[in-house]
N, CA, C and O atoms as a Tripos MOL2 file, in Angstrom:
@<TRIPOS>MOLECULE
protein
  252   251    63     0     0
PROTEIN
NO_CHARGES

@<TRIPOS>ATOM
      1 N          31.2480   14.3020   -1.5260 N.3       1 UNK1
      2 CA         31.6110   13.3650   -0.5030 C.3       1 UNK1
      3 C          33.0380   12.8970   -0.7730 C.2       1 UNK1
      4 O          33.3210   12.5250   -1.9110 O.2       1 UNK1
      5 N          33.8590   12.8900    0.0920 N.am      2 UNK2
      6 CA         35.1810   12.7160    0.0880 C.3       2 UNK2
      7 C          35.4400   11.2220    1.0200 C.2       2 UNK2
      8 O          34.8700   11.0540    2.0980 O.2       2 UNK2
      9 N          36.3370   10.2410    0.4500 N.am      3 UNK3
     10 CA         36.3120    9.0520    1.2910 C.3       3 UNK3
     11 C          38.1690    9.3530    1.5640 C.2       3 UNK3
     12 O          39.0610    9.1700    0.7360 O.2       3 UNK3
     13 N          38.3030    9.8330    2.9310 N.am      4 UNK4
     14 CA         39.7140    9.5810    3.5390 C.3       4 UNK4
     15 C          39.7850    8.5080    4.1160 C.2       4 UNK4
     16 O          40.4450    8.8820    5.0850 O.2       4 UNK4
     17 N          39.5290    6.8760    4.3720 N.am      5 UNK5
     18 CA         39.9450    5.9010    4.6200 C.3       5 UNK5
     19 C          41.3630    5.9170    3.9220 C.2       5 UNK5
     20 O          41.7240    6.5810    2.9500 O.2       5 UNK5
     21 N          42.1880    4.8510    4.8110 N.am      6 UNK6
     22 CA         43.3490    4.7600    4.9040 C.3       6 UNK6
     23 C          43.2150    2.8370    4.3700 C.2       6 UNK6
     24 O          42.8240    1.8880    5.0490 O.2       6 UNK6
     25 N          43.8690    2.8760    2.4960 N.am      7 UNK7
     26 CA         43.7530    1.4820    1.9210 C.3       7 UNK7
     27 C          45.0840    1.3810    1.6160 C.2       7 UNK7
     28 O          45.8180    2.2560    1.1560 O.2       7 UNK7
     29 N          45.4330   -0.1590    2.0110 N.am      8 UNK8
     30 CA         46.5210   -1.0480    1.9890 C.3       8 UNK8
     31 C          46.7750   -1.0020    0.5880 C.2       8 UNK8
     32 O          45.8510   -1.1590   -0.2100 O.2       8 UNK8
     33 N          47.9660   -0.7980    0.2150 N.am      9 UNK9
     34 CA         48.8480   -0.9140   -1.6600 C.3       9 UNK9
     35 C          48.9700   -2.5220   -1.3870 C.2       9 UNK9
     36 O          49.7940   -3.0340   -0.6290 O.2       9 UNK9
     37 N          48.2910   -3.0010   -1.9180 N.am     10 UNK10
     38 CA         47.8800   -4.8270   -2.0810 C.3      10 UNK10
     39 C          48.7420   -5.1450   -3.4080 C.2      10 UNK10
     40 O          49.5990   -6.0270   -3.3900 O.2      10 UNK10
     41 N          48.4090   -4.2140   -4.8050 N.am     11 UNK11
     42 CA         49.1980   -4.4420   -5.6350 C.3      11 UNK11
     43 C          50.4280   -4.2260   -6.2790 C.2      11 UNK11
     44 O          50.9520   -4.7430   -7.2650 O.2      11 UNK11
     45 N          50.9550   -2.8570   -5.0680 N.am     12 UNK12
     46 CA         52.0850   -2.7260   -5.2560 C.3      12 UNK12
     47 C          52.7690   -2.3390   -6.5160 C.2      12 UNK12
     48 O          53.9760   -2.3200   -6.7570 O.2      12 UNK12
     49 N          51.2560   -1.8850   -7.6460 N.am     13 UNK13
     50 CA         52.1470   -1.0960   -8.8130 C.3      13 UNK13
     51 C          52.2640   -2.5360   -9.7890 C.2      13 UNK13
     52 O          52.7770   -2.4780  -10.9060 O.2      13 UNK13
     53 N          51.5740   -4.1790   -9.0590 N.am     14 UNK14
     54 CA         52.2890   -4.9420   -9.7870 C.3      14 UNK14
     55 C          51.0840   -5.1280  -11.0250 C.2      14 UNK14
     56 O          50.2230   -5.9870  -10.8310 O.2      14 UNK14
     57 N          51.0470   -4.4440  -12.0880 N.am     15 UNK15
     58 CA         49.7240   -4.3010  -12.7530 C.3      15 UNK15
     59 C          49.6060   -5.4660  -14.2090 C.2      15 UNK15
     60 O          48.4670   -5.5900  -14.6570 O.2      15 UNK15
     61 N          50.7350   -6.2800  -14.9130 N.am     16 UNK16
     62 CA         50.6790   -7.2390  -15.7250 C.3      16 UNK16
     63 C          50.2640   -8.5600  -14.7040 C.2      16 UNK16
     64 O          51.2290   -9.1140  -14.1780 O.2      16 UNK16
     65 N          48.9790   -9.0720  -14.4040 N.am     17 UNK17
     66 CA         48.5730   -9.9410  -13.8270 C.3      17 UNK17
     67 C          48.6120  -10.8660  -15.1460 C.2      17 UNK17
     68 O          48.5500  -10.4410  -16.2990 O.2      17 UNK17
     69 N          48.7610  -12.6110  -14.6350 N.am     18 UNK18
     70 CA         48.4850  -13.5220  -15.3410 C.3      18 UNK18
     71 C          47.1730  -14.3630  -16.1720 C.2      18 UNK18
     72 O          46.9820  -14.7150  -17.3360 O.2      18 UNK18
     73 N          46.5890  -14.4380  -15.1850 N.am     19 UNK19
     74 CA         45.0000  -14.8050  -15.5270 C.3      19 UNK19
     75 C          43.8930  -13.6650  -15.8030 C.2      19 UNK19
     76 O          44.0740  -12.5090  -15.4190 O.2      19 UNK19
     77 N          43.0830  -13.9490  -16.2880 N.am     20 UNK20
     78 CA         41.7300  -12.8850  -16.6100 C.3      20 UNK20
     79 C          40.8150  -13.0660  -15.5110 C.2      20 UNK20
     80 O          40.3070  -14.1330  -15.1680 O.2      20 UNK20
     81 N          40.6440  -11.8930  -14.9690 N.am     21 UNK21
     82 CA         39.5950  -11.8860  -13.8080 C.3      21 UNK21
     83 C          40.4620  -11.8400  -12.2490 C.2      21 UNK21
     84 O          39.8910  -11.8370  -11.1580 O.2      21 UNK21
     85 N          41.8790  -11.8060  -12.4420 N.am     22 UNK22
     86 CA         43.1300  -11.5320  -10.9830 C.3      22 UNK22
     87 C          42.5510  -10.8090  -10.5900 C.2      22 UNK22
     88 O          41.9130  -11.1260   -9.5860 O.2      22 UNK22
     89 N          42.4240   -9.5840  -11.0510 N.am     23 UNK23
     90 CA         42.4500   -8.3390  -10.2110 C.3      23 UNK23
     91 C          41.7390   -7.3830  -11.5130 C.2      23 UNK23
     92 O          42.0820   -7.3330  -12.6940 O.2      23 UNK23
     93 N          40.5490   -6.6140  -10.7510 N.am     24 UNK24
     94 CA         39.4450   -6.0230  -11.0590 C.3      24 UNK24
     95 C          39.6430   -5.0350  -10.5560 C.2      24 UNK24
     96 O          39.7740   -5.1850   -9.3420 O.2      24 UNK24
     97 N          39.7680   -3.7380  -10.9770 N.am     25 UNK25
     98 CA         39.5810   -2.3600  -10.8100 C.3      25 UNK25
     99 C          38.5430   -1.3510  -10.9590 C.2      25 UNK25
    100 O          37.7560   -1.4340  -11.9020 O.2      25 UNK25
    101 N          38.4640   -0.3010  -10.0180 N.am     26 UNK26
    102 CA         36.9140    0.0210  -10.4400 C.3      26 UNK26
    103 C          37.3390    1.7720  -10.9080 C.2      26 UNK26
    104 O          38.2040    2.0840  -10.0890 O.2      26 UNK26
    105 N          37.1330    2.7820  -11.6920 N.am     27 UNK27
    106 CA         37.3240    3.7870  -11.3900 C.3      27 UNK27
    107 C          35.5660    4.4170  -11.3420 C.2      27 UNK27
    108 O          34.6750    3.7530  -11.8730 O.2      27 UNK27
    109 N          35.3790    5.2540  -10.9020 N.am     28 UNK28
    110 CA         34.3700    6.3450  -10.5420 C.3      28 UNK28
    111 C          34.6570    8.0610  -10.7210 C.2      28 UNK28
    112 O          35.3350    8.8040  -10.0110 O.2      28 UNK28
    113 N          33.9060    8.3430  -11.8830 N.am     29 UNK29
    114 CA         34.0120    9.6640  -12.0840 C.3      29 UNK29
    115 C          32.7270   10.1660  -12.4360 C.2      29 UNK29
    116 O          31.8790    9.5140  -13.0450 O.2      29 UNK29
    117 N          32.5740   11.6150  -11.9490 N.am     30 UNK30
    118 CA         31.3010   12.4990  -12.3110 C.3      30 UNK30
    119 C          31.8780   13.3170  -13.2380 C.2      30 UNK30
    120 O          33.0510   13.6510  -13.4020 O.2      30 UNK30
    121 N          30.7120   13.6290  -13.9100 N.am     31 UNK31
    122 CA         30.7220   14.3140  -15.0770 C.3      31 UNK31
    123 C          29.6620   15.4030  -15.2120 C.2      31 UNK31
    124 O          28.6150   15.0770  -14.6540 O.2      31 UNK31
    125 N          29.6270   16.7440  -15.8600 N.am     32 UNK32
    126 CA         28.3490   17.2310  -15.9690 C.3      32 UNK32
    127 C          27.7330   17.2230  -16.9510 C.2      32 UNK32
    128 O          28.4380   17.3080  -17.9570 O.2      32 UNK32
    129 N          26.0930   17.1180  -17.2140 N.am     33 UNK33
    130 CA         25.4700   16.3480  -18.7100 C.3      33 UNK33
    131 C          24.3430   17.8970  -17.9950 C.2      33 UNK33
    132 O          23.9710   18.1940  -16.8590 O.2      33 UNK33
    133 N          24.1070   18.6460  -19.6310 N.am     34 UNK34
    134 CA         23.3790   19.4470  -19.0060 C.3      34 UNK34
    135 C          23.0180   19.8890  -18.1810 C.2      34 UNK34
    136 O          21.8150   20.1200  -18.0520 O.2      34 UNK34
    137 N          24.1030   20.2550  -17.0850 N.am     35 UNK35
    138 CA         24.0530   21.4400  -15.8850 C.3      35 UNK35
    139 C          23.8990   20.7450  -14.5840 C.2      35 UNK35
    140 O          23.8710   21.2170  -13.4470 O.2      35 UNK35
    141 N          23.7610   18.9310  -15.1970 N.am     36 UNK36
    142 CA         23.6680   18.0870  -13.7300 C.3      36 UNK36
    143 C          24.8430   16.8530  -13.6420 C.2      36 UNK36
    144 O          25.4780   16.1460  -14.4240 O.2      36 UNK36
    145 N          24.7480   17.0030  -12.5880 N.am     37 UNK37
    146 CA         25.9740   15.5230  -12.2800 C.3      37 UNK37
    147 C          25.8230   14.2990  -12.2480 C.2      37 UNK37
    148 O          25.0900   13.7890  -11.4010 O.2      37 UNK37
    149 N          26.4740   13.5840  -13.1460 N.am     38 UNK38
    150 CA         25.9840   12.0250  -13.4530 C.3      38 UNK38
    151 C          27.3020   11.8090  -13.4910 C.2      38 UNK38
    152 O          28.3140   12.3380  -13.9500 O.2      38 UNK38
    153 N          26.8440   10.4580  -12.5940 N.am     39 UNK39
    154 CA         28.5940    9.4470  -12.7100 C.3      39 UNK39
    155 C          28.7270    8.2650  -13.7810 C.2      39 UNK39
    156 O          27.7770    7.9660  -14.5040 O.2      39 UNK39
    157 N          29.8540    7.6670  -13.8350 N.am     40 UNK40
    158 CA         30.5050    7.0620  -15.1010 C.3      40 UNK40
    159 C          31.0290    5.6700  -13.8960 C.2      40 UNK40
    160 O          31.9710    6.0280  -13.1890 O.2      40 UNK40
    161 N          30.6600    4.5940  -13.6950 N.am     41 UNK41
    162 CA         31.7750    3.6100  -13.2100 C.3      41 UNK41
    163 C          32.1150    2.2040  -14.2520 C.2      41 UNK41
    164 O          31.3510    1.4620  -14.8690 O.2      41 UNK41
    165 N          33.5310    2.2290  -14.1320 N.am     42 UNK42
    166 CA         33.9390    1.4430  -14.8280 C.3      42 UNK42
    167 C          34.4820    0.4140  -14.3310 C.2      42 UNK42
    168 O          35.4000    0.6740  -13.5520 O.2      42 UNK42
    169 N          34.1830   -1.0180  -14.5420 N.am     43 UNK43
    170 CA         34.6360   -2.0760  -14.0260 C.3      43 UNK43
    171 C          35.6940   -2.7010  -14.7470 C.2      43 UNK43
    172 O          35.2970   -3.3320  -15.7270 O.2      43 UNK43
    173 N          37.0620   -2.7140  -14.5280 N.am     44 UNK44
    174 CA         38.1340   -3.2740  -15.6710 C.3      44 UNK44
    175 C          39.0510   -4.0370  -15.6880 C.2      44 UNK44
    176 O          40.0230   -3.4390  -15.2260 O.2      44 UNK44
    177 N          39.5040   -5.8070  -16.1710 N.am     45 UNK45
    178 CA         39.7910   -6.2150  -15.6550 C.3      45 UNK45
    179 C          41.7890   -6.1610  -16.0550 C.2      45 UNK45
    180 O          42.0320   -6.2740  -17.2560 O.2      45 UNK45
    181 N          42.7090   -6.0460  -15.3640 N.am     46 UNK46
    182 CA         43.8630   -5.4720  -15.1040 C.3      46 UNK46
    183 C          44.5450   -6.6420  -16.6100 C.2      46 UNK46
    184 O          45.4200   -6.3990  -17.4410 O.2      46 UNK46
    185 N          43.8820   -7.5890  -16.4610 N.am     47 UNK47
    186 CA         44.8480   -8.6580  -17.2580 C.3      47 UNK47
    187 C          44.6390   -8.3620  -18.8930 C.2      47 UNK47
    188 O          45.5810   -8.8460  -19.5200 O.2      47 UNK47
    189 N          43.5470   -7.6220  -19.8460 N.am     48 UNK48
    190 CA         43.9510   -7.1850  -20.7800 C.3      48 UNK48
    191 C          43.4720   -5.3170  -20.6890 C.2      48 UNK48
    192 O          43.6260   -4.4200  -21.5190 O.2      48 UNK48
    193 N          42.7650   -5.3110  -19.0880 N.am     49 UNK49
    194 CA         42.6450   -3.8990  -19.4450 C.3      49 UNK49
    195 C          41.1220   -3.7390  -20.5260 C.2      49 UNK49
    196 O          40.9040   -2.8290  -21.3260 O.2      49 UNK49
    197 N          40.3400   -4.7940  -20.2550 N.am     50 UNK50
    198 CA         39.5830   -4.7780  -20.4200 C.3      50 UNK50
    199 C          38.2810   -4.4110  -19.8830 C.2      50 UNK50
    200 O          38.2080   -5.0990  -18.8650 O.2      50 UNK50
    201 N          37.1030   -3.6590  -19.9810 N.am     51 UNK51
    202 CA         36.3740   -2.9870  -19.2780 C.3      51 UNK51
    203 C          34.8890   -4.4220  -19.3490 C.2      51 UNK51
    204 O          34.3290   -4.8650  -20.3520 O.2      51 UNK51
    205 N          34.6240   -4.8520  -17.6230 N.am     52 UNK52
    206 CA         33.9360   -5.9140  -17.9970 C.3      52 UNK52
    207 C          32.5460   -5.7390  -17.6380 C.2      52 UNK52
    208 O          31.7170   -6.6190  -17.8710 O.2      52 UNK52
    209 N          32.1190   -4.1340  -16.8240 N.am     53 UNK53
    210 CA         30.7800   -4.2690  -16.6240 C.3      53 UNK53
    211 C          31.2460   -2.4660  -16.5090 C.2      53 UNK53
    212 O          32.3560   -1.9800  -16.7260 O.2      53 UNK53
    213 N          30.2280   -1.9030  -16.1790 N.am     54 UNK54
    214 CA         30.1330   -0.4980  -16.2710 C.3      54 UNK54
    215 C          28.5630    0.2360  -15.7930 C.2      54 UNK54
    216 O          27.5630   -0.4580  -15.9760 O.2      54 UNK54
    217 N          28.4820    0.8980  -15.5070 N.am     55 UNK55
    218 CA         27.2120    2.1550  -14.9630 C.3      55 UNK55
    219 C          27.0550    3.3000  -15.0130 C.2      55 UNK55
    220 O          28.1000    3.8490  -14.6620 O.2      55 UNK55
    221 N          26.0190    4.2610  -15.3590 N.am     56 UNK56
    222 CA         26.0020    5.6620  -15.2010 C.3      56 UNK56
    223 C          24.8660    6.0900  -15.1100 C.2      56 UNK56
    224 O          23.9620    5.4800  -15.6820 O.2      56 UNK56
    225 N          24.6500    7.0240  -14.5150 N.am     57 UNK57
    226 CA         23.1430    7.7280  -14.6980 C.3      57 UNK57
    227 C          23.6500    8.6090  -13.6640 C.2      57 UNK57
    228 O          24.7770    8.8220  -13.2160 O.2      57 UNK57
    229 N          21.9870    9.2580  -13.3080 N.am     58 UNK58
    230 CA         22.0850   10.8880  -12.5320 C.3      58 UNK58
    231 C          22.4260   10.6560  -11.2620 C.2      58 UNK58
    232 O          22.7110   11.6790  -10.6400 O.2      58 UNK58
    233 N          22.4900    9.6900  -10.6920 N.am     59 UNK59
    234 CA         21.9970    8.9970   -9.2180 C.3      59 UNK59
    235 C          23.3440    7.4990   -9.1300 C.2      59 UNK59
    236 O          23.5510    6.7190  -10.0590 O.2      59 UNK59
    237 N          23.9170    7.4800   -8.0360 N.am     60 UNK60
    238 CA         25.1610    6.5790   -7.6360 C.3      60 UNK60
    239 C          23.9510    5.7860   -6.9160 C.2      60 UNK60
    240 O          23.0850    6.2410   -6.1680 O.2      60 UNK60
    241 N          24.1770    4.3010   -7.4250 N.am     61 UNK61
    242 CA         23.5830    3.1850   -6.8390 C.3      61 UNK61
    243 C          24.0390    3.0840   -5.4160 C.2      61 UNK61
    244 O          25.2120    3.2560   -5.0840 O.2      61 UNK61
    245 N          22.9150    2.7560   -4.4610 N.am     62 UNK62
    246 CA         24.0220    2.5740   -2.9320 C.3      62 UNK62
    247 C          24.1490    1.6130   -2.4340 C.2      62 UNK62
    248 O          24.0660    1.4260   -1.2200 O.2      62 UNK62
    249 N          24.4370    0.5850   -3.4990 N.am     63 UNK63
    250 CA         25.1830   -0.3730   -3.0960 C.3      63 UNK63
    251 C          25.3300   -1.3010   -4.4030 C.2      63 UNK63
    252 O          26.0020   -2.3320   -4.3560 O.2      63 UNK63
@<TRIPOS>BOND
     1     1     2 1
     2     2     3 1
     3     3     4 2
     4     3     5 am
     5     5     6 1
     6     6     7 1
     7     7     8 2
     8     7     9 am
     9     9    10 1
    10    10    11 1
    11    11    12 2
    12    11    13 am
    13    13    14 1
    14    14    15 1
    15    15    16 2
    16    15    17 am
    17    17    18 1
    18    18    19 1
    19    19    20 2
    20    19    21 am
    21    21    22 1
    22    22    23 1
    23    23    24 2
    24    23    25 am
    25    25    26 1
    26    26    27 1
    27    27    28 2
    28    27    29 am
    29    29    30 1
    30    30    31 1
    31    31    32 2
    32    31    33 am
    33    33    34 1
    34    34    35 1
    35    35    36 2
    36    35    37 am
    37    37    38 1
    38    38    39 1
    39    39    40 2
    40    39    41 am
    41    41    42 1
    42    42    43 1
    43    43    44 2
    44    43    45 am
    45    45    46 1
    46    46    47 1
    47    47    48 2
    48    47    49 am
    49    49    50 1
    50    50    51 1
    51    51    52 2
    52    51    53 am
    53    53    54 1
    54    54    55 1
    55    55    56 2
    56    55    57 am
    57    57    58 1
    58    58    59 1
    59    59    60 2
    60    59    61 am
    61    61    62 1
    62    62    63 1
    63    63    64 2
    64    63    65 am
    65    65    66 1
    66    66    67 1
    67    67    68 2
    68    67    69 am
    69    69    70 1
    70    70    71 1
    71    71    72 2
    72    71    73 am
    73    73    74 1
    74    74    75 1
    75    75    76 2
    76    75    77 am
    77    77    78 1
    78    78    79 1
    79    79    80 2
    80    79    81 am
    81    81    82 1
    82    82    83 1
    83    83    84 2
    84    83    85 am
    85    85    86 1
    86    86    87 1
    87    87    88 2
    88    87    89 am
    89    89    90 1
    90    90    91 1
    91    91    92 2
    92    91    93 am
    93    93    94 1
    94    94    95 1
    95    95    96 2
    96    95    97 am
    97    97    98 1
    98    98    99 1
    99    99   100 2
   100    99   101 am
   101   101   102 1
   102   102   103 1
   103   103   104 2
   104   103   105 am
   105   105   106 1
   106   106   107 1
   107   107   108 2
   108   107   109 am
   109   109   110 1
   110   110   111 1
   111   111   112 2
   112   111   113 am
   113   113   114 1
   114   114   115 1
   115   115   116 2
   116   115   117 am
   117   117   118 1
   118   118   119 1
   119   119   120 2
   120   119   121 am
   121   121   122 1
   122   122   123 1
   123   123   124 2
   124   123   125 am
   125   125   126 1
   126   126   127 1
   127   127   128 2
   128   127   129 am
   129   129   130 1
   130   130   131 1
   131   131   132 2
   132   131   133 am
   133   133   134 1
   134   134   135 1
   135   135   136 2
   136   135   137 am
   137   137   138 1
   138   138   139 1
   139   139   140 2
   140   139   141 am
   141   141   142 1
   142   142   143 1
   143   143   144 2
   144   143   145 am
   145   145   146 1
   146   146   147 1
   147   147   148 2
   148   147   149 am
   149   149   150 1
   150   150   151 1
   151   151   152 2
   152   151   153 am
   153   153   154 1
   154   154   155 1
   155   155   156 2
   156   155   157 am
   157   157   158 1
   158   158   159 1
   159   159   160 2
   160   159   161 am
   161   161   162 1
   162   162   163 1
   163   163   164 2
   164   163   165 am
   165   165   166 1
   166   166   167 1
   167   167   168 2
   168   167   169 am
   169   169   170 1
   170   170   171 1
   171   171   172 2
   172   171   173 am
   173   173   174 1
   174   174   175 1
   175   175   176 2
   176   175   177 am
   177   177   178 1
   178   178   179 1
   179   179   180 2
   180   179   181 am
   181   181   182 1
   182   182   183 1
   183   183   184 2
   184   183   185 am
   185   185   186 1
   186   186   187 1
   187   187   188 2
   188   187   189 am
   189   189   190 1
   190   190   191 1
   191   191   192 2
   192   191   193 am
   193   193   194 1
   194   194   195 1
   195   195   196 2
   196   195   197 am
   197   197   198 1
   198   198   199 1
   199   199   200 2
   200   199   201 am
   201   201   202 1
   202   202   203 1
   203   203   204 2
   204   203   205 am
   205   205   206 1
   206   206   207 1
   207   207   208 2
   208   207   209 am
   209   209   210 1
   210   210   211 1
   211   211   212 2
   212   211   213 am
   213   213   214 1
   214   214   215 1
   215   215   216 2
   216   215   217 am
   217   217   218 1
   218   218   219 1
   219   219   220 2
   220   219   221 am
   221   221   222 1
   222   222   223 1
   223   223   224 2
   224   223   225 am
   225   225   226 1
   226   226   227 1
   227   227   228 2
   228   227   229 am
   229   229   230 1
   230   230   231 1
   231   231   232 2
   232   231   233 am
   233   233   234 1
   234   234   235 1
   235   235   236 2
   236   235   237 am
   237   237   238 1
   238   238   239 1
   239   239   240 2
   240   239   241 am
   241   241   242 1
   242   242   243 1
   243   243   244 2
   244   243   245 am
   245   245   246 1
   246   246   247 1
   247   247   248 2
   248   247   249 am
   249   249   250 1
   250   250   251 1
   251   251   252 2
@<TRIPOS>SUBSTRUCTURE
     1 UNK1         2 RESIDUE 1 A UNK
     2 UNK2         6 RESIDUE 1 A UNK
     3 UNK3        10 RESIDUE 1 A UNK
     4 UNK4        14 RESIDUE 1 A UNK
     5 UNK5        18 RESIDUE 1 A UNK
     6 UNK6        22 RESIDUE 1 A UNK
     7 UNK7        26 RESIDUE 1 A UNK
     8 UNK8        30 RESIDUE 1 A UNK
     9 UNK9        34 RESIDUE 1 A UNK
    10 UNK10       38 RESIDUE 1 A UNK
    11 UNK11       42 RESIDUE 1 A UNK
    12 UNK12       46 RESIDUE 1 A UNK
    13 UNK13       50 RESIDUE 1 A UNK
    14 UNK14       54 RESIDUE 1 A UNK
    15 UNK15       58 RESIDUE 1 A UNK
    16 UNK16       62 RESIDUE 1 A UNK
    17 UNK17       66 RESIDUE 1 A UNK
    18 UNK18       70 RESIDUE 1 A UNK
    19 UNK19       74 RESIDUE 1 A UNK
    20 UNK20       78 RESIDUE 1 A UNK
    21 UNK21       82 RESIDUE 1 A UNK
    22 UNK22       86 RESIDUE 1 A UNK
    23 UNK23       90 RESIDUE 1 A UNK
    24 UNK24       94 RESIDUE 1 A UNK
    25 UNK25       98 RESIDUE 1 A UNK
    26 UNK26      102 RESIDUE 1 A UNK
    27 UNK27      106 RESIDUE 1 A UNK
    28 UNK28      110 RESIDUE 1 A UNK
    29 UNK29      114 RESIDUE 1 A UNK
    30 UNK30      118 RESIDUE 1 A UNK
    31 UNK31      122 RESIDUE 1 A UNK
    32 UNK32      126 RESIDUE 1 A UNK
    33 UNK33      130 RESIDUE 1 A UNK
    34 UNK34      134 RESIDUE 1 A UNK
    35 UNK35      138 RESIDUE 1 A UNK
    36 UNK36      142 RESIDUE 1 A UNK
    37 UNK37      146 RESIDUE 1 A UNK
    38 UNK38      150 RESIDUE 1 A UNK
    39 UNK39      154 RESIDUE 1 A UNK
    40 UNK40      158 RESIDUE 1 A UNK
    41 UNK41      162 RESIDUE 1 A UNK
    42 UNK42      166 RESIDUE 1 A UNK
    43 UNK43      170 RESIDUE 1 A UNK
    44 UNK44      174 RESIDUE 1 A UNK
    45 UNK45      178 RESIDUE 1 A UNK
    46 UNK46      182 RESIDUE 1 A UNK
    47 UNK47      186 RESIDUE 1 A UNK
    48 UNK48      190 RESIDUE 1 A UNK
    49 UNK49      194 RESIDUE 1 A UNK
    50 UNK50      198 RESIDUE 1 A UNK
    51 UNK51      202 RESIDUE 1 A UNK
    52 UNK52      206 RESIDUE 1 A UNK
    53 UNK53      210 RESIDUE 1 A UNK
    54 UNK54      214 RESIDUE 1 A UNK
    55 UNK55      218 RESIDUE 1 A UNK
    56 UNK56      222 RESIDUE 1 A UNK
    57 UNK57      226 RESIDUE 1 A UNK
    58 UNK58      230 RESIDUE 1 A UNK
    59 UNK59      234 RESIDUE 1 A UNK
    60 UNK60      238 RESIDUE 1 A UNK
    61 UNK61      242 RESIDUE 1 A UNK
    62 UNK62      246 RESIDUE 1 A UNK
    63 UNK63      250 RESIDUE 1 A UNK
């Protein structure tokens, strides 16, 4: 599944935020674990680059 929505650059690259918890990033990647696809999401927050919640298994939560 491919998401081509068209998202606004809000941060503009501006990535040393001041406070903890500014701005929260999410990345999402699949991986293969014995011949099947399981995803990895990482919740991280920009101000030390710290990872503050996270998920994975065989199956993407839908919602």
């Amino acid at each position: 599944m491919v998401n081509n929505d068209q998202i606004s650059n809000v941060l503009n690259r501006q990535f040393n935020n001041k406070k903890p918890n500014e701005v929260v990033v999410i990345d999402l990647t699949y991986v293969q674990v014995g011949g099947k696809w399981h995803y990895i999401c990482l919740l991280i927050d920009l101000f030390n680059r710290e990872i503050i919640g996270y998920s994975s298994g065989p199956k993407k939560p839908l919602n």
